[in-house]
C-alpha positions in Angstrom: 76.8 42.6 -17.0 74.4 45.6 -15.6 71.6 43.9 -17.2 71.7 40.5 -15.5 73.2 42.0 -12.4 70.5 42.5 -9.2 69.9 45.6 -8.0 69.9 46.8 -4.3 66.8 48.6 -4.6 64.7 46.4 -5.8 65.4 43.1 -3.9 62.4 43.7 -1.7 60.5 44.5 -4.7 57.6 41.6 -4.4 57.0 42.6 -0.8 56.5 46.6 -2.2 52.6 47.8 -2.8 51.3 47.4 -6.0 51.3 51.0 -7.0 54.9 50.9 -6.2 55.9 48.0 -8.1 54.0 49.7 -10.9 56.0 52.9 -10.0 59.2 51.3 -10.8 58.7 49.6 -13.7 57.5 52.7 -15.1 60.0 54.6 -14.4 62.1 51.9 -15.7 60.7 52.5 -19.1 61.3 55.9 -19.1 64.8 55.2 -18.3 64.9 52.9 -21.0 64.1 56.3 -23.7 66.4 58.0 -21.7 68.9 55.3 -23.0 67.8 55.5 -26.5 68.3 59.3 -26.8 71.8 59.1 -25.6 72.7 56.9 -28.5 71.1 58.9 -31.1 74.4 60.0 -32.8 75.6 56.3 -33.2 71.5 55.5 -34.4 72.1 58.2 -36.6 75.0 56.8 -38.3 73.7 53.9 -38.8 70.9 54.8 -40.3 72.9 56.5 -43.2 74.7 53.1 -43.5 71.9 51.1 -44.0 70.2 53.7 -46.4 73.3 53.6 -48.6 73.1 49.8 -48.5 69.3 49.8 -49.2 69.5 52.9 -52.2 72.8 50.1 -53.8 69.5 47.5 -54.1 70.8 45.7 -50.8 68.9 43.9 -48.2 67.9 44.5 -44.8 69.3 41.5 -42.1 68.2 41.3 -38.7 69.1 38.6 -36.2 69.0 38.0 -32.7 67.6 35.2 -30.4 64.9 35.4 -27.4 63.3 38.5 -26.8 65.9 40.5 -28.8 65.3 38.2 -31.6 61.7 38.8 -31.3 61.7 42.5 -31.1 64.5 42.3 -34.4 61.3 40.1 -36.1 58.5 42.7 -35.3 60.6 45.7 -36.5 61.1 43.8 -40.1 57.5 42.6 -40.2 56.6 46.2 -39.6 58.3 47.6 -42.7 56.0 45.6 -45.1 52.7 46.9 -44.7 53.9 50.5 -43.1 56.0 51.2 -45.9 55.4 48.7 -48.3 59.3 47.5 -47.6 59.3 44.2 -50.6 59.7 40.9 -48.7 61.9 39.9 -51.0 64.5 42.5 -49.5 63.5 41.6 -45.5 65.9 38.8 -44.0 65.5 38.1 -40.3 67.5 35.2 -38.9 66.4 34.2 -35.6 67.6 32.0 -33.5 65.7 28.5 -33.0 63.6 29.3 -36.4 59.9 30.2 -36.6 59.0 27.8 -33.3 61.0 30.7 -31.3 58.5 33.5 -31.9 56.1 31.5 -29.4 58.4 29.8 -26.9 62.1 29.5 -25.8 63.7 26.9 -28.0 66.3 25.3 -25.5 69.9 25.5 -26.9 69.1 28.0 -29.6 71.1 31.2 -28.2 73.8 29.4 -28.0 74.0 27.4 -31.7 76.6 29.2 -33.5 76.9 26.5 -36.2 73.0 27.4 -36.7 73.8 31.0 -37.2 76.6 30.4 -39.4 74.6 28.5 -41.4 71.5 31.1 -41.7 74.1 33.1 -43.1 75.3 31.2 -45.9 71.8 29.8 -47.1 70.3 33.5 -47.2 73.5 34.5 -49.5 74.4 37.7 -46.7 76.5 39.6 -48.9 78.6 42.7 -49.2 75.6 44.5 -50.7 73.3 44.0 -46.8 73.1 45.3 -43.7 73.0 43.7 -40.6 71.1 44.7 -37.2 72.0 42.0 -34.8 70.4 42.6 -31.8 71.0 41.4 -28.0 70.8 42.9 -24.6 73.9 41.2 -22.8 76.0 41.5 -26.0 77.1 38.4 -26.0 74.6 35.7 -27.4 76.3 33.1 -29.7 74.1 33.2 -32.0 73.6 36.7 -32.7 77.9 37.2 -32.5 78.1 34.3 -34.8 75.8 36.0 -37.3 77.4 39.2 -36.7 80.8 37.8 -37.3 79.8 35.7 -40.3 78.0 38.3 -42.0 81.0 40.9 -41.6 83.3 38.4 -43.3 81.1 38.2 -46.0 81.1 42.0 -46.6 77.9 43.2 -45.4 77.6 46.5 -43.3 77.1 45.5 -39.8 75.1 47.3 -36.7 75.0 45.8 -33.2 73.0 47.0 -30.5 73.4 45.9 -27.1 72.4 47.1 -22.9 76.1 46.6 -22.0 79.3 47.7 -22.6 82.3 46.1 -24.3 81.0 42.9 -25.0 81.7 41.1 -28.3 78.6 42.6 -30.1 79.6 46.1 -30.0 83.1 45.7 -30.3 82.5 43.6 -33.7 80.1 45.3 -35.5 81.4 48.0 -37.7 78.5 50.9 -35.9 78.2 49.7 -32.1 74.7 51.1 -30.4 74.8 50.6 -27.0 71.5 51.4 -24.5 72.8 51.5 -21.3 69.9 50.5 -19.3 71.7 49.3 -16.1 69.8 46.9 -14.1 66.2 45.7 -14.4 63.6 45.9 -11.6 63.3 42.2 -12.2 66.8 40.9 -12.0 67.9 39.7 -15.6 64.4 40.5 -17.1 65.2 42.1 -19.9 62.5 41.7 -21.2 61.5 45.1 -19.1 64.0 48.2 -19.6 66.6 46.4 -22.2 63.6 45.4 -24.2 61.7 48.7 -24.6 65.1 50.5 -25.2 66.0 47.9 -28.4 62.1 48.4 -29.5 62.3 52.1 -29.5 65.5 51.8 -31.3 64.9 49.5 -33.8 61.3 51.9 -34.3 63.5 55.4 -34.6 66.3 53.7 -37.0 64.2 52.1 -39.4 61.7 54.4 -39.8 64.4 57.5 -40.2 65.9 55.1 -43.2 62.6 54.8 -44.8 62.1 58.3 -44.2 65.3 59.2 -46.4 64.7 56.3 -49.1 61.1 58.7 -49.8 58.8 56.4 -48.4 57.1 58.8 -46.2 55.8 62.2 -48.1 54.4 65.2 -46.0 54.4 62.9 -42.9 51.9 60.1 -44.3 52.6 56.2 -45.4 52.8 56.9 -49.4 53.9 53.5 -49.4 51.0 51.8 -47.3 49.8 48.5 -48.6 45.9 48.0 -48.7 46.2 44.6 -47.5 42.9 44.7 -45.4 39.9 46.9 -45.2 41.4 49.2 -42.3 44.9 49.7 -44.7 42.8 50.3 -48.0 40.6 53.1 -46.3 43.6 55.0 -45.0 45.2 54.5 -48.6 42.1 56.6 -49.3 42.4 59.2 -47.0 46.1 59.5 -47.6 45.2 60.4 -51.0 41.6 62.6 -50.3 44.5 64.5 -47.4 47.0 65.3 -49.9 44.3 65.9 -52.8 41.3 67.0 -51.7 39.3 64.6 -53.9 36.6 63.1 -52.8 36.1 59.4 -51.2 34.6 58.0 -54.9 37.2 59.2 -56.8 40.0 58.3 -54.2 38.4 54.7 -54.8 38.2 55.0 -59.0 42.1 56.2 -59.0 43.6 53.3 -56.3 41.8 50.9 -58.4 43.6 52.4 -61.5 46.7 52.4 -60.1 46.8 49.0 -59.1 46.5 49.8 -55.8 49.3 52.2 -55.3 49.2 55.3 -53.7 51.9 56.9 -54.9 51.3 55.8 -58.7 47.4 57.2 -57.4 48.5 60.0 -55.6 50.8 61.3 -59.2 47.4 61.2 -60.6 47.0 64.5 -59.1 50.2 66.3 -57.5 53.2 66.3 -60.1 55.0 67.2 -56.9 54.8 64.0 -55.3 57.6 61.3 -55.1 58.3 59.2 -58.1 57.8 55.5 -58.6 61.5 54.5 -58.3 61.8 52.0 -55.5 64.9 52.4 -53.3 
């Protein structure tokens, strides 16, 4: 596997100048956007696959285990207050539980029993989507999921830094990032893991661009869960209104809270309160 694999040019990497090392790793991450943009067509297609899922009333499923599983966790946690994504609709099964967000849970990757489990006890369906995520393509766990929740009918993306391993060549829209070897050897962590953030970032934002959650590039759906998110609920609404910051105030708090119910208020034009 390219990602695990050590590369000749850096083996004499900790003996390198500091600005060097920093030189490389940067450059790394570029590479690792490079990687994205090459898959766009197959992050395109996915994307209408999960929309059509999500517009039938399905759920969105992510899995994965380590750092992949992590990244898959942030990207779903994201939805909630960016676009006001319901919780209710947000599965993410990673491997080891909640104790893995903080620190390697030893045997976890490899628990397919676990995974198979997850499945059954969150009812995957054929009305979900799956993003399983992991950078060699091969991680028990997230296969297992993948596998699982493709026999129970659910529409099934896999993205992966290598090719032809089990992940890709099981899930119904294979993404592949081919981001070759890591400056660190097996690290991926570094160029693996910046390529699956950026994708996970481009594909679930374009679906909740197309399911009308975004209007004249701003967060109609935000949720005003603290005093930073309530004030930009406000300007949202003063930007694409041009009330003031009193009345912005007076029609969130008649709507409940919601800016597009708020937003209504004042622009016919705006998207309606049907939830995809």
């Amino acid at each position: 596997m390219n990602t695990e694999r050590a590369s000749p040019r850096y083996t004499t990497i900790d003996l390198w100048d500091r600005h060097e090392v920093l030189d490389a790793m940067i450059e790394g991450q570029f590479a690792a956007v490079a990687a994205v943009h090459a898959a766009r067509a197959a992050l395109e297609t996915a994307a209408l696959t999960i929309e059509a899922r999500l517009r039938d009333g399905g759920r969105l499923v992510y899995a994965g285990a380590g750092t992949s599983g992590r990244l898959a966790v942030q990207d779903g946690a994201e939805l909630l207050p960016t676009f006001g994504w319901p919780a209710d609709r947000l599965v993410v099964l990673l491997a080891g539980g909640e104790k893995a967000l903080l620190r390697a849970v030893e045997g976890a990757e490899d628990d397919a029993g676990f995974a198979r489990r997850l499945v059954a006890d969150h009812k995957v369906s054929s009305r979900d989507v799956l993003i399983a995520v992991a950078a060699s393509g091969t991680t028990p766990f997230t296969v297992a999921v993948l596998r699982e929740a493709r026999r129970a009918g659910a529409a099934t993306i896999g993205i992966a830094n290598n090719r032809d391993t089990p992940l890709l060549a099981e899930a119904e829209h294979p993404v592949l990032l081919d981001t070759g070897a890591e400056p660190i050897a097996g690290s991926t962590r570094m160029k693996a893991g910046t390529a699956q953030r950026v994708a996970l970032t481009v594909l679930s934002s374009l679906v909740m661009i197309r399911l009308g959650r975004v209007y004249r590039g701003l967060m109609i759906e935000v949720q005003g869960i603290n005093s930073k998110l309530a004030r930009r609920s406000e300007d949202i609404l003063m930007q694409l209104t041009g009330i003031d910051r009193s009345l912005a105030r007076k029609a969130l708090s008649g709507a409940a809270g919601d800016l597009k119910a708020a937003i209504r208020q004042f622009d016919p034009d705006a998207p309606d309160q049907r939830r995809s």
